[in-house]
mmCIF file as Biopython writes it, N, C-alpha, C and O atoms, coordinates in Angstrom:
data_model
#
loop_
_atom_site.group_PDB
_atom_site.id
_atom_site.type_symbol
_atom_site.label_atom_id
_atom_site.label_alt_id
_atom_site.label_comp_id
_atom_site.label_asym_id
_atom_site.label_entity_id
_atom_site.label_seq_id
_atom_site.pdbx_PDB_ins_code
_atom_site.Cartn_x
_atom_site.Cartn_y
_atom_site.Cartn_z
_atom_site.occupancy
_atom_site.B_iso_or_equiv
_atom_site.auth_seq_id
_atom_site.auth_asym_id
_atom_site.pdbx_PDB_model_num
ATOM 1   N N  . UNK A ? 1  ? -61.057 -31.079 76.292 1.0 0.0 1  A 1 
ATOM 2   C CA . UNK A ? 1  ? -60.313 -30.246 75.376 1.0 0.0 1  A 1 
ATOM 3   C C  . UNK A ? 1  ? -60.886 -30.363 73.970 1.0 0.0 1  A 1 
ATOM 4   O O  . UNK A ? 1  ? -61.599 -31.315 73.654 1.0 0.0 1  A 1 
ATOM 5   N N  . UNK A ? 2  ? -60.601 -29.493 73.229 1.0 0.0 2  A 1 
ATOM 6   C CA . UNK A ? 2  ? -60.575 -29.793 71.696 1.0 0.0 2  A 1 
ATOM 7   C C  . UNK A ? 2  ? -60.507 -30.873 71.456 1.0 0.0 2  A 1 
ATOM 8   O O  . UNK A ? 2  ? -61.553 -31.475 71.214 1.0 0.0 2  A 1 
ATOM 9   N N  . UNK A ? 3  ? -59.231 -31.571 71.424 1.0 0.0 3  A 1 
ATOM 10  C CA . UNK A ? 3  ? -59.698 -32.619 70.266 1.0 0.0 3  A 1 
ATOM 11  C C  . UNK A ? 3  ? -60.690 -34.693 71.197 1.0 0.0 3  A 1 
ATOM 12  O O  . UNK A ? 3  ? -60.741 -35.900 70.963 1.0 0.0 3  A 1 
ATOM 13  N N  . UNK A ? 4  ? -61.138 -33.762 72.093 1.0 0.0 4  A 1 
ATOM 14  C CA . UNK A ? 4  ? -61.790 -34.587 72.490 1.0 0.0 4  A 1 
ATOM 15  C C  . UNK A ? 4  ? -63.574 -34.796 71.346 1.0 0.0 4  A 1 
ATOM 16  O O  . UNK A ? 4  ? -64.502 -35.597 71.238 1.0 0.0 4  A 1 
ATOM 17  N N  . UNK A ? 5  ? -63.130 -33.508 70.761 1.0 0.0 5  A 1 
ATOM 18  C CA . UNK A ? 5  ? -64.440 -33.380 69.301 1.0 0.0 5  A 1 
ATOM 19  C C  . UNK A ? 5  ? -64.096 -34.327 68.322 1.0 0.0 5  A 1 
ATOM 20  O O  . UNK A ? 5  ? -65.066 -34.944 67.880 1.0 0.0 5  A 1 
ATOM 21  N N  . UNK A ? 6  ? -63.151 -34.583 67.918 1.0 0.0 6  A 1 
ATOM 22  C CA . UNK A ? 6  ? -62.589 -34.744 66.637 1.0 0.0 6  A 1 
ATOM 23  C C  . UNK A ? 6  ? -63.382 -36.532 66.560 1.0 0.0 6  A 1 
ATOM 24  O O  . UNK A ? 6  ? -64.072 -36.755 65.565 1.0 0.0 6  A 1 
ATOM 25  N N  . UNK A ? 7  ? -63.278 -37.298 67.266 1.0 0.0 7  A 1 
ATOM 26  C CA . UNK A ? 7  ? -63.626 -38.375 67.160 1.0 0.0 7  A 1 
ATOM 27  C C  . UNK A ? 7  ? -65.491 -38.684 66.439 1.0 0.0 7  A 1 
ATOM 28  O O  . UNK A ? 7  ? -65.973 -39.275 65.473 1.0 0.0 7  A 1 
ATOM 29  N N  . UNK A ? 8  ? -66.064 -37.780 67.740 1.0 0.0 8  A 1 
ATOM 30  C CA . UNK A ? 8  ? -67.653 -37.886 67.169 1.0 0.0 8  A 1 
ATOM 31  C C  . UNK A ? 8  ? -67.872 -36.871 65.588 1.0 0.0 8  A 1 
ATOM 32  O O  . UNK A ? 8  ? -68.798 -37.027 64.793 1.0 0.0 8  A 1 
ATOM 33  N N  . UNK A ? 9  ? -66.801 -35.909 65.470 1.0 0.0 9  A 1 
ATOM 34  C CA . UNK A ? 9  ? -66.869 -35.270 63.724 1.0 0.0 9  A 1 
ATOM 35  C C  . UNK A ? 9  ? -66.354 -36.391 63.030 1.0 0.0 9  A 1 
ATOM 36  O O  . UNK A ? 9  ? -67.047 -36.737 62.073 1.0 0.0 9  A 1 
ATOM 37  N N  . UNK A ? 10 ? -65.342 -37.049 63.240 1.0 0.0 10 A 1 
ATOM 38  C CA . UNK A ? 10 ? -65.167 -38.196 62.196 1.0 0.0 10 A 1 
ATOM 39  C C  . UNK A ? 10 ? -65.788 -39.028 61.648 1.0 0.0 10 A 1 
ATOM 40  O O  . UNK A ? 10 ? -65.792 -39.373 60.467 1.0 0.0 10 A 1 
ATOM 41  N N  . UNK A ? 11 ? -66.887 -39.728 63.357 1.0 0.0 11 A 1 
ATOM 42  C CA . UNK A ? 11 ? -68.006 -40.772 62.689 1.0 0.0 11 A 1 
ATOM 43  C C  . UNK A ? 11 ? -68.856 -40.149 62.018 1.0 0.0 11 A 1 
ATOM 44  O O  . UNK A ? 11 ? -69.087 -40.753 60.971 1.0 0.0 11 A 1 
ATOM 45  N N  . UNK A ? 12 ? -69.480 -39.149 62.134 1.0 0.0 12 A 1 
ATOM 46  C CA . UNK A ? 12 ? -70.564 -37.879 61.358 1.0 0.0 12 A 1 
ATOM 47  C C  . UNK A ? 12 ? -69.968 -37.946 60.195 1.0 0.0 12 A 1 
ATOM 48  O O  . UNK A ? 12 ? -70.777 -38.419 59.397 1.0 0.0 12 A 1 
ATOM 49  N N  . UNK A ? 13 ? -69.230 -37.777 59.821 1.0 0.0 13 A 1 
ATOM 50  C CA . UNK A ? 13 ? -68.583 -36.765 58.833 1.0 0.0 13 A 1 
ATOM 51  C C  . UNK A ? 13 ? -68.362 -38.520 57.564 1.0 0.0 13 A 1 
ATOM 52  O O  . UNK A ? 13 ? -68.729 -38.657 56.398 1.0 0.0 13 A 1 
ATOM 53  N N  . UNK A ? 14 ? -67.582 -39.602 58.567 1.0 0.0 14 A 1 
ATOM 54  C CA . UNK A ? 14 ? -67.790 -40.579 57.186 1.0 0.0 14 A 1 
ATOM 55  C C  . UNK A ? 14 ? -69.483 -41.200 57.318 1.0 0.0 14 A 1 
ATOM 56  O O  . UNK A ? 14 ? -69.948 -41.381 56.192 1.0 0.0 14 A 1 
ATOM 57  N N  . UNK A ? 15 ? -70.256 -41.477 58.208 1.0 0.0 15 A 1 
ATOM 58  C CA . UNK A ? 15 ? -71.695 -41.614 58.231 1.0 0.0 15 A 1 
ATOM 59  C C  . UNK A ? 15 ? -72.772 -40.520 56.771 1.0 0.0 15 A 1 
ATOM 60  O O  . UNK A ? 15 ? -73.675 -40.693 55.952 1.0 0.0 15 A 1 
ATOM 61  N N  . UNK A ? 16 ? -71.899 -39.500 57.244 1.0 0.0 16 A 1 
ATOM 62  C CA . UNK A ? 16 ? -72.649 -38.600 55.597 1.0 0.0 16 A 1 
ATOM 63  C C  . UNK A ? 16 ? -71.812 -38.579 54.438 1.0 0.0 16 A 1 
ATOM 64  O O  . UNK A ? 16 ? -72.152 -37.811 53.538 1.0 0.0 16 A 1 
ATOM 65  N N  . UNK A ? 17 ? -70.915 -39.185 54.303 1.0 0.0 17 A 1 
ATOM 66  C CA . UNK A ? 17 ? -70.050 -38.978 53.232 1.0 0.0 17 A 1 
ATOM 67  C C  . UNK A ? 17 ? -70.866 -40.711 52.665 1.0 0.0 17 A 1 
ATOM 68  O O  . UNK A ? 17 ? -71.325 -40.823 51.529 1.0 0.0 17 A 1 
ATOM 69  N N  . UNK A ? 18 ? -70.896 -41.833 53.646 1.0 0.0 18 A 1 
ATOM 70  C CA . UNK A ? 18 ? -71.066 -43.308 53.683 1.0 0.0 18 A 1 
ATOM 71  C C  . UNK A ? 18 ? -72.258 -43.061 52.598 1.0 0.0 18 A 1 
ATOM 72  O O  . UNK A ? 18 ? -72.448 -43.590 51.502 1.0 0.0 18 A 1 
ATOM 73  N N  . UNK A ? 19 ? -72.990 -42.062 53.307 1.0 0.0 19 A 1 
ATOM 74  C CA . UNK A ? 19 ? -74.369 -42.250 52.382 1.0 0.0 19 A 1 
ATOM 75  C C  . UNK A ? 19 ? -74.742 -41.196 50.973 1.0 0.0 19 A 1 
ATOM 76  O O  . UNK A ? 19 ? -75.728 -41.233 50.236 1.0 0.0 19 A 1 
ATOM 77  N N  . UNK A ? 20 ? -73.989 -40.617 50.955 1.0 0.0 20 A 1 
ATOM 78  C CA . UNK A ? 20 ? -73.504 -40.013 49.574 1.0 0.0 20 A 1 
ATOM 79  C C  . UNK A ? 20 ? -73.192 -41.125 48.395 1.0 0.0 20 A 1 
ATOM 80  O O  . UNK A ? 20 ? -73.866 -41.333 47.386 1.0 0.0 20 A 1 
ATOM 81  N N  . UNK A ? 21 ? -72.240 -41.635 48.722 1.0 0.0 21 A 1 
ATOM 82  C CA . UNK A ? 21 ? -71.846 -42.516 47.912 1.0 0.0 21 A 1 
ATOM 83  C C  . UNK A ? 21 ? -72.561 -43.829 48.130 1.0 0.0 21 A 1 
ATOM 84  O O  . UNK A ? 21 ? -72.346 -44.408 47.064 1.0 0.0 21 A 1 
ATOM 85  N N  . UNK A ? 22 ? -73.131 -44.471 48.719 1.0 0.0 22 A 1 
ATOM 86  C CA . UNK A ? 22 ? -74.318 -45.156 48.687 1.0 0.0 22 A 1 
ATOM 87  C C  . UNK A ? 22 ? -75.866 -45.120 47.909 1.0 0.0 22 A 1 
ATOM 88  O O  . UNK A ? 22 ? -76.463 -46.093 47.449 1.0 0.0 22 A 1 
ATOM 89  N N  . UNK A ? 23 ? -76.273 -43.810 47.914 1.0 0.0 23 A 1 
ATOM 90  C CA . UNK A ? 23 ? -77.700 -43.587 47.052 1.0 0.0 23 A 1 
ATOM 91  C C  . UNK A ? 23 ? -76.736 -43.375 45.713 1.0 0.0 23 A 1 
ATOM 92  O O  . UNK A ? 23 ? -77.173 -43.952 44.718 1.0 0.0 23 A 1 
ATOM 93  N N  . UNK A ? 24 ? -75.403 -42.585 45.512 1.0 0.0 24 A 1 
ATOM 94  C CA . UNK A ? 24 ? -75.223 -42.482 44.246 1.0 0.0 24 A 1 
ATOM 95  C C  . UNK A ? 24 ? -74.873 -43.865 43.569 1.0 0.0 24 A 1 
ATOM 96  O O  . UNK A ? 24 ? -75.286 -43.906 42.410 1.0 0.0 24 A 1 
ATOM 97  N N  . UNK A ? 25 ? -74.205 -45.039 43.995 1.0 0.0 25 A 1 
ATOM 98  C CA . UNK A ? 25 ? -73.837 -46.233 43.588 1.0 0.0 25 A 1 
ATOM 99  C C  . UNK A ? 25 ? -75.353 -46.781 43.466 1.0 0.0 25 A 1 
ATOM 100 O O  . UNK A ? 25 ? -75.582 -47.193 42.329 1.0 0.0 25 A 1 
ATOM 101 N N  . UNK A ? 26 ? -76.650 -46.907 44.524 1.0 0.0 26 A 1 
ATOM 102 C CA . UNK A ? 26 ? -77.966 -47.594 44.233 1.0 0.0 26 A 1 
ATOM 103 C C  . UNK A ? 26 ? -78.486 -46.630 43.169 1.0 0.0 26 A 1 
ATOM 104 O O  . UNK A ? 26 ? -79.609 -46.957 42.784 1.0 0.0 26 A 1 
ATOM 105 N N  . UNK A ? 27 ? -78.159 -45.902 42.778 1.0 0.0 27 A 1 
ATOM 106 C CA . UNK A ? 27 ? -79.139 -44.924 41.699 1.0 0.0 27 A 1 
ATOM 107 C C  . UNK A ? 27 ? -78.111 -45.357 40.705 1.0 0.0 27 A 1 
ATOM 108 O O  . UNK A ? 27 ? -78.886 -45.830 39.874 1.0 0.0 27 A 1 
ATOM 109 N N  . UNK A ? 28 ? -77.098 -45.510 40.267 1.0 0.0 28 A 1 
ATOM 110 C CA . UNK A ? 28 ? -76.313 -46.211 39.257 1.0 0.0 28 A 1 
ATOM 111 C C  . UNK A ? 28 ? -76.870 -47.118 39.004 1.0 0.0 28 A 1 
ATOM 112 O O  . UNK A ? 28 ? -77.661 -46.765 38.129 1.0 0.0 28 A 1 
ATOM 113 N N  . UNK A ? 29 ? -77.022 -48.322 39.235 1.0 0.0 29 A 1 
ATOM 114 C CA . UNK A ? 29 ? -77.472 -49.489 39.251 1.0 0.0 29 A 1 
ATOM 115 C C  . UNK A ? 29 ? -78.735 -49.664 38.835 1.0 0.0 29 A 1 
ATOM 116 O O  . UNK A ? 29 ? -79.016 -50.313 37.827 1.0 0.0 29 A 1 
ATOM 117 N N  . UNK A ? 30 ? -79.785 -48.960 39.766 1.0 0.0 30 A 1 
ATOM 118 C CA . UNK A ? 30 ? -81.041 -48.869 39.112 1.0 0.0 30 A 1 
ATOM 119 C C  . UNK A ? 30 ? -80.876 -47.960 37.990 1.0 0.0 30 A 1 
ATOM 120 O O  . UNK A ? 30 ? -80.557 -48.731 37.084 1.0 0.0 30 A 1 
ATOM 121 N N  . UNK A ? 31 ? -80.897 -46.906 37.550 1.0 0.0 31 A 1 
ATOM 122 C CA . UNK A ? 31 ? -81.060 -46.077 36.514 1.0 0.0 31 A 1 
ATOM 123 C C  . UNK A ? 31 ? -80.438 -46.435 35.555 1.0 0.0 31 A 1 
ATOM 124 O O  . UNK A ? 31 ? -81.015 -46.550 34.473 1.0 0.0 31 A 1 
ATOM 125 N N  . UNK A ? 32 ? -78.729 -46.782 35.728 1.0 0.0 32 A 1 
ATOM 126 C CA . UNK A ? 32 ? -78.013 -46.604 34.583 1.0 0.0 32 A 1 
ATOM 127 C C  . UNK A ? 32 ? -77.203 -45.215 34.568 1.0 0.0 32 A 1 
ATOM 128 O O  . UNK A ? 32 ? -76.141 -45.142 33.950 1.0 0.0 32 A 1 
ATOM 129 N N  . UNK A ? 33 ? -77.875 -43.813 35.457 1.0 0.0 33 A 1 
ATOM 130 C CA . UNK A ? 33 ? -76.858 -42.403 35.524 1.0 0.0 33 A 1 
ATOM 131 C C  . UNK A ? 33 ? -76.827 -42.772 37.183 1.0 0.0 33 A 1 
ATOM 132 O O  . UNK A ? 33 ? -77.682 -43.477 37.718 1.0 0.0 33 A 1 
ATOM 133 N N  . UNK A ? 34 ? -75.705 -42.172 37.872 1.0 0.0 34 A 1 
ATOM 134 C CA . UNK A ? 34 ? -75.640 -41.719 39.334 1.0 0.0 34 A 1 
ATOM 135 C C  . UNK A ? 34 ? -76.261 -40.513 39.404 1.0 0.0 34 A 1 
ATOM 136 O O  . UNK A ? 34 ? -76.388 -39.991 40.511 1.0 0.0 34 A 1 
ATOM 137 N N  . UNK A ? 35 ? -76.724 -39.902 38.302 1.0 0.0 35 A 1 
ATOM 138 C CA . UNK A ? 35 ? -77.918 -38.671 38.935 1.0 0.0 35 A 1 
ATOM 139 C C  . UNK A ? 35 ? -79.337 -38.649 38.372 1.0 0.0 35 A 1 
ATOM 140 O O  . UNK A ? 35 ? -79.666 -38.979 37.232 1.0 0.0 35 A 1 
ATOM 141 N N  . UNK A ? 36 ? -80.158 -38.188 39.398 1.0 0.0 36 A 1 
ATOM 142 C CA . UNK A ? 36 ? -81.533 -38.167 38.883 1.0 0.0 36 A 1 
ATOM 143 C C  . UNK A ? 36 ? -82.490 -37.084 39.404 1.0 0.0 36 A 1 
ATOM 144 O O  . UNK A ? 36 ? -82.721 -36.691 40.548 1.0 0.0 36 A 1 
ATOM 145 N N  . UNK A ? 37 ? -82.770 -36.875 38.707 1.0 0.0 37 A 1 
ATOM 146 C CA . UNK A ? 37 ? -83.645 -35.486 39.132 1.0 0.0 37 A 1 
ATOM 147 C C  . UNK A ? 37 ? -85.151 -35.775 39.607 1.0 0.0 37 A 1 
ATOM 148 O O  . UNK A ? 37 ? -85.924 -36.535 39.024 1.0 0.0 37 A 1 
ATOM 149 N N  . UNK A ? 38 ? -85.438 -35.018 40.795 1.0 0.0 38 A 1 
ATOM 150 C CA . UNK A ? 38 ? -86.560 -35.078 41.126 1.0 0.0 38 A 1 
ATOM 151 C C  . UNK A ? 38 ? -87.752 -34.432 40.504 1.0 0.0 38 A 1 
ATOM 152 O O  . UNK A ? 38 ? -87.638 -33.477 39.735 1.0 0.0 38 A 1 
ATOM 153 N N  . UNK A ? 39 ? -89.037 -35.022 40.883 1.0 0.0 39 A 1 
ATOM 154 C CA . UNK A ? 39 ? -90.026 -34.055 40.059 1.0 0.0 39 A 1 
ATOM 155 C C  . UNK A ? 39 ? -90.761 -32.815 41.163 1.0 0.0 39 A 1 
ATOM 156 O O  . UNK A ? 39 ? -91.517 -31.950 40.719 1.0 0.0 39 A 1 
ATOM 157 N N  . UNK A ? 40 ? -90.383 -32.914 42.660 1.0 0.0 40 A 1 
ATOM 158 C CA . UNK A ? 40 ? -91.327 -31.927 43.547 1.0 0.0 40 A 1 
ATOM 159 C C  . UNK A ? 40 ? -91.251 -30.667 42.897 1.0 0.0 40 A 1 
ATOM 160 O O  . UNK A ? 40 ? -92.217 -29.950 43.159 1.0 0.0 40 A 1 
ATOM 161 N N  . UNK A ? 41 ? -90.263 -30.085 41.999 1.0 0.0 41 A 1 
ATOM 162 C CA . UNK A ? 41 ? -91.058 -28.603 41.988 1.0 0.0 41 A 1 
ATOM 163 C C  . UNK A ? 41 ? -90.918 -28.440 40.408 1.0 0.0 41 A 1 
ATOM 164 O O  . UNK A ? 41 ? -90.058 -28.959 39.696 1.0 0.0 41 A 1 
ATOM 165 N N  . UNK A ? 42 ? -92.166 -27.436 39.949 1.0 0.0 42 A 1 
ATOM 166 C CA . UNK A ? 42 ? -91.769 -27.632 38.264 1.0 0.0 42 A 1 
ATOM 167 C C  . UNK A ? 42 ? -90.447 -27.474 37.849 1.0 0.0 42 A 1 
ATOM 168 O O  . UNK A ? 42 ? -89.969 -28.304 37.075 1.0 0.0 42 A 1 
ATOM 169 N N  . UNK A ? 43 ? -89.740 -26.467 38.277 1.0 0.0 43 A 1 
ATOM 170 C CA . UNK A ? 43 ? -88.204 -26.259 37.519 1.0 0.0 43 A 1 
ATOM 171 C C  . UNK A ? 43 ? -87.493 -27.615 37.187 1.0 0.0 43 A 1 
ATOM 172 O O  . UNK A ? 43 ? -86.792 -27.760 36.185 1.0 0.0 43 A 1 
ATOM 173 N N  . UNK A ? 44 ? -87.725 -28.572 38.087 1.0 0.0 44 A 1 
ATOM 174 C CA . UNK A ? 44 ? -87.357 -30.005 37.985 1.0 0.0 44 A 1 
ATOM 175 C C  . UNK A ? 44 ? -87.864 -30.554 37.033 1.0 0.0 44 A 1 
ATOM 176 O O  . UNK A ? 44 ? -87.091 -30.783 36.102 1.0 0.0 44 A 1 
ATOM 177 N N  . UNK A ? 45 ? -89.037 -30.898 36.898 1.0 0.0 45 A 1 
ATOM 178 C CA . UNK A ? 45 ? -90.090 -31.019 35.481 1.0 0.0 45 A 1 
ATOM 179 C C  . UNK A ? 45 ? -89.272 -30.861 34.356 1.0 0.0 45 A 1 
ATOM 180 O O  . UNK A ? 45 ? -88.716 -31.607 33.550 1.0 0.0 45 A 1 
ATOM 181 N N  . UNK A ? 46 ? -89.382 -29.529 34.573 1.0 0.0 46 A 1 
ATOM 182 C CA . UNK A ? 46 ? -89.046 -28.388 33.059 1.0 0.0 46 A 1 
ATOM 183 C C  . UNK A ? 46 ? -87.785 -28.883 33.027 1.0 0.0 46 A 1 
ATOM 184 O O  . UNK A ? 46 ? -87.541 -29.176 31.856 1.0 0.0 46 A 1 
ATOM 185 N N  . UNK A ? 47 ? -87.038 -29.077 33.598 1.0 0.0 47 A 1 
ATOM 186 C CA . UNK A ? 47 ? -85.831 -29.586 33.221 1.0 0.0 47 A 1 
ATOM 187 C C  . UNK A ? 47 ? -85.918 -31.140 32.631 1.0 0.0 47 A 1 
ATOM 188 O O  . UNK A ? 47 ? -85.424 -31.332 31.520 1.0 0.0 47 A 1 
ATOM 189 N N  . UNK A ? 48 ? -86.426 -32.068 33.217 1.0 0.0 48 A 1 
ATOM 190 C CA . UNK A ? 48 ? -86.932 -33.000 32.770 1.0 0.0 48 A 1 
ATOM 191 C C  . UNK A ? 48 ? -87.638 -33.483 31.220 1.0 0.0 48 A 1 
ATOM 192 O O  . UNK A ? 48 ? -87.806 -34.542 30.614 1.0 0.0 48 A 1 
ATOM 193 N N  . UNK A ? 49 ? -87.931 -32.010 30.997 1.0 0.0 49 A 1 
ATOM 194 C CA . UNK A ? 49 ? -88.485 -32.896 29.945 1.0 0.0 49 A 1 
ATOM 195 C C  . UNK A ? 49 ? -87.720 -32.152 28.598 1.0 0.0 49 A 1 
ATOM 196 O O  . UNK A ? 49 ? -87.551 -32.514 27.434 1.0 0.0 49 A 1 
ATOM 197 N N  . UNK A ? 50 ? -87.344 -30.902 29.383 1.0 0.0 50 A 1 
ATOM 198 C CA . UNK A ? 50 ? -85.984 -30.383 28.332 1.0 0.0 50 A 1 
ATOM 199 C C  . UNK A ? 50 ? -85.044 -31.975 28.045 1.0 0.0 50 A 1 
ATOM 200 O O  . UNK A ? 50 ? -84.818 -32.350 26.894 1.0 0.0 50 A 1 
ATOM 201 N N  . UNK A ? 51 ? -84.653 -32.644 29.069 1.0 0.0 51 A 1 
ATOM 202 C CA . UNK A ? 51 ? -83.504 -33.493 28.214 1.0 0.0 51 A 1 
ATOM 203 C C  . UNK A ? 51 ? -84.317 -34.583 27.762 1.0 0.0 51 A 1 
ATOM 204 O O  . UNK A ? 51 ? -83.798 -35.480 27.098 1.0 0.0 51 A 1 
ATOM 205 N N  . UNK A ? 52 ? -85.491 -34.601 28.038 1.0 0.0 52 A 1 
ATOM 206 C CA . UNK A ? 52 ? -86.167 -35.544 26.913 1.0 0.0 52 A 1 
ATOM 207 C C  . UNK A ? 52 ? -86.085 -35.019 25.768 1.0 0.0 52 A 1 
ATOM 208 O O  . UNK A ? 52 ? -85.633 -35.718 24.861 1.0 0.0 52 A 1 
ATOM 209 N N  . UNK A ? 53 ? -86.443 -33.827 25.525 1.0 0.0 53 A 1 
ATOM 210 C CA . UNK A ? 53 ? -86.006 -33.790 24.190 1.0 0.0 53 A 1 
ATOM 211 C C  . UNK A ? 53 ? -85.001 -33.512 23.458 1.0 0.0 53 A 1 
ATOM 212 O O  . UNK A ? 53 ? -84.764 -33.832 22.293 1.0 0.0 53 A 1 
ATOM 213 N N  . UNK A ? 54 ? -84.297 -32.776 24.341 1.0 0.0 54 A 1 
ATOM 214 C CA . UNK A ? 54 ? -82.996 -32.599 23.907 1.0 0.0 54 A 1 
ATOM 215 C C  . UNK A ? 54 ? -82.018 -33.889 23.668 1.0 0.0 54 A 1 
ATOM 216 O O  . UNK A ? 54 ? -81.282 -33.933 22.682 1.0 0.0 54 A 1 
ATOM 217 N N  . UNK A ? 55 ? -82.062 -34.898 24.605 1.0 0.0 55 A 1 
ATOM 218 C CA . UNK A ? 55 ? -81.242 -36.158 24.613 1.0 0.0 55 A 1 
ATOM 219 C C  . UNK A ? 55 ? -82.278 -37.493 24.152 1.0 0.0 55 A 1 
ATOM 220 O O  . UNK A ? 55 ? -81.744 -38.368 23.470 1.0 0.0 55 A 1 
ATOM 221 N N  . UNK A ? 56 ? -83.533 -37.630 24.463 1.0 0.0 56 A 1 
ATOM 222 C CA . UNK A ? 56 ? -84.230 -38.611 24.072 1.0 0.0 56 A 1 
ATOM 223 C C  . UNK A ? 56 ? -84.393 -39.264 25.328 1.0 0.0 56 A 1 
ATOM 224 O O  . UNK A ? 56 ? -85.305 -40.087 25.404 1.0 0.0 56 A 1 
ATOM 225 N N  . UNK A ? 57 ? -83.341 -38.950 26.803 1.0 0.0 57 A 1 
ATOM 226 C CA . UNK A ? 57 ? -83.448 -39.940 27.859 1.0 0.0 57 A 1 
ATOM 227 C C  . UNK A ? 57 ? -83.228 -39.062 28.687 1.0 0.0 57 A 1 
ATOM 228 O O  . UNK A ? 57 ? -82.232 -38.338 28.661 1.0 0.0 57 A 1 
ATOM 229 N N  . UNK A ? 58 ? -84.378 -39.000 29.761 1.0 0.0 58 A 1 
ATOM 230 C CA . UNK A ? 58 ? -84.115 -37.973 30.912 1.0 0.0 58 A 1 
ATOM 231 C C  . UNK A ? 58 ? -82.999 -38.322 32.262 1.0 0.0 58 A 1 
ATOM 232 O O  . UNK A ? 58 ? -82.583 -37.768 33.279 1.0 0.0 58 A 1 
ATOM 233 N N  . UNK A ? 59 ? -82.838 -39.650 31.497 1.0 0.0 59 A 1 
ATOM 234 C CA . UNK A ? 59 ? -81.990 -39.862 32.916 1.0 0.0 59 A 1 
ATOM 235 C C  . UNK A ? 59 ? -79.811 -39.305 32.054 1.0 0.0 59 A 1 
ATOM 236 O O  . UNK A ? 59 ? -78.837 -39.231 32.804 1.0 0.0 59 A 1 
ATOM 237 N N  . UNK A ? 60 ? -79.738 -39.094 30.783 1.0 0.0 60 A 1 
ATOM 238 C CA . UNK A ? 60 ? -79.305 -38.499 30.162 1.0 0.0 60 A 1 
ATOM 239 C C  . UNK A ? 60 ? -79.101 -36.631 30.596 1.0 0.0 60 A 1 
ATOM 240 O O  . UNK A ? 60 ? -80.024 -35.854 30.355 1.0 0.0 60 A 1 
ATOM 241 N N  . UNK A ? 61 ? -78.246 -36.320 31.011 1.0 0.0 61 A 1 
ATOM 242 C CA . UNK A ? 61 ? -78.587 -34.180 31.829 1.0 0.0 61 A 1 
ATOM 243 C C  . UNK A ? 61 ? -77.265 -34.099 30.573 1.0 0.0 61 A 1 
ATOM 244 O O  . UNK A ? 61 ? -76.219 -34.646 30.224 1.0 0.0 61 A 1 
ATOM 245 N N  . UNK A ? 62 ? -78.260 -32.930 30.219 1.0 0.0 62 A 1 
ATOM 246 C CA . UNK A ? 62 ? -77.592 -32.263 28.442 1.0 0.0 62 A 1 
ATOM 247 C C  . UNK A ? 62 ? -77.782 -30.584 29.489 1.0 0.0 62 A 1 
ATOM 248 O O  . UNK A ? 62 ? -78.582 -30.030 30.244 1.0 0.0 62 A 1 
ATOM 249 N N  . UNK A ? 63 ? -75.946 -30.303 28.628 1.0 0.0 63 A 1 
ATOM 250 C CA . UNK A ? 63 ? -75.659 -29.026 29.282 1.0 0.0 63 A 1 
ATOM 251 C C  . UNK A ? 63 ? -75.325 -28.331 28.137 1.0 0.0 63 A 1 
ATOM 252 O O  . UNK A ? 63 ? -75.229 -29.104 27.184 1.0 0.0 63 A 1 
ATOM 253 N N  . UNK A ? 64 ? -75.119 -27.223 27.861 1.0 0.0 64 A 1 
ATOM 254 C CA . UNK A ? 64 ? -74.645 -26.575 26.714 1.0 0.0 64 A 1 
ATOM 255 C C  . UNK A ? 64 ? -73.270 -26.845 26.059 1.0 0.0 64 A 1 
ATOM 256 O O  . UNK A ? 64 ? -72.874 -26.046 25.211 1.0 0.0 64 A 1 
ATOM 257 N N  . UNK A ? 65 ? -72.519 -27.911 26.392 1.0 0.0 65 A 1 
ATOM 258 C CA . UNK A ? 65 ? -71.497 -28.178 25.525 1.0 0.0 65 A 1 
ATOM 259 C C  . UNK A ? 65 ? -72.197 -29.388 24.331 1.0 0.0 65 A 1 
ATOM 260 O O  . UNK A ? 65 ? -71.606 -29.916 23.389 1.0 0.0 65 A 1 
ATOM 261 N N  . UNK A ? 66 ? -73.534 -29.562 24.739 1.0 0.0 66 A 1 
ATOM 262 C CA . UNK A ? 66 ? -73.713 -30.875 24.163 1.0 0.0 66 A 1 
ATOM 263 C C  . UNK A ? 66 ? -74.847 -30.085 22.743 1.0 0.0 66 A 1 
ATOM 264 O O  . UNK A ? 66 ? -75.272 -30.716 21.776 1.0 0.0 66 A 1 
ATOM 265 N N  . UNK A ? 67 ? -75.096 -28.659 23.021 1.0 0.0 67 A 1 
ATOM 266 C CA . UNK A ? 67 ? -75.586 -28.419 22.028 1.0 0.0 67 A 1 
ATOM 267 C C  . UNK A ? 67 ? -75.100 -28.233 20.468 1.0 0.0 67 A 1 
ATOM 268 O O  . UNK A ? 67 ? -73.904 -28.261 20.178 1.0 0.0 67 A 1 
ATOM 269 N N  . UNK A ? 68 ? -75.948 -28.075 19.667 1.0 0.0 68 A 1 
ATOM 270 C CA . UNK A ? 68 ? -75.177 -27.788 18.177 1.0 0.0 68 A 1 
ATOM 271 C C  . UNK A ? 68 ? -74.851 -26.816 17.953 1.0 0.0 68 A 1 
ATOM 272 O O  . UNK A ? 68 ? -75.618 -26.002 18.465 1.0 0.0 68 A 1 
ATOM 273 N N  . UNK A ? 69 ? -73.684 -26.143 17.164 1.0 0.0 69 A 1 
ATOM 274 C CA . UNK A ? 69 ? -73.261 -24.990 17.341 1.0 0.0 69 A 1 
ATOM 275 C C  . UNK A ? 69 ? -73.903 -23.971 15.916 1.0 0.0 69 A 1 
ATOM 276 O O  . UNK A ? 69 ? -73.218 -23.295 15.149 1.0 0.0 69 A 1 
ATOM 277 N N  . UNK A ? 70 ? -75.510 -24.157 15.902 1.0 0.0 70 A 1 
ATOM 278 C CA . UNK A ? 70 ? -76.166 -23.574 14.866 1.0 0.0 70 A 1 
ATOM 279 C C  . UNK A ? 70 ? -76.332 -22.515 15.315 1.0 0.0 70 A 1 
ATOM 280 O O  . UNK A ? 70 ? -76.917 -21.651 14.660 1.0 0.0 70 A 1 
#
C-alpha cells in the first residue's frame, strides 16, 4: 500500500536535509559565513570579486540593501 513508501521517503528526505545542514555548519567553521560561492563559472567570479570590492571580504555577499543611497 501507500504508506508502505513513507518510511524509505523519511530516511531520504532526513539523509538530504542531514547533509544540508552539515556542509553549511563545516563551511561556518572553516570560513566564518555558512555561504560560499563557487568559482566554476564566471558569473560566480564576477560576483566574487564584486563583494570584494564592494565589502572588502568575499566571503561577506553584499545585496542592495547594503548599498549607499547616493
Amino acid at each position: 500500500m501507500w504508506y508502505e513508501a513513507l518510511p524509505p521517503l523519511l530516511i531520504i528526505g532526513t539523509l538530504m536535509y542531514s547533509y544540508q545542514i552539515t556542509s553549511t555548519l563545516i563551511t561556518k567553521a572553516m570560513f566564518g559565513n555558512p555561504y560560499r560561492r563557487l568559482t566554476h563559472d564566471s558569473w560566480m567570479r564576477q560576483m566574487i570579486h564584486r563583494d570584494q570590492m564592494m565589502a572588502g571580504d568575499c566571503f561577506t555577499q553584499v545585496g542592495p540593501e547594503t548599498l549607499p543611497d547616493e
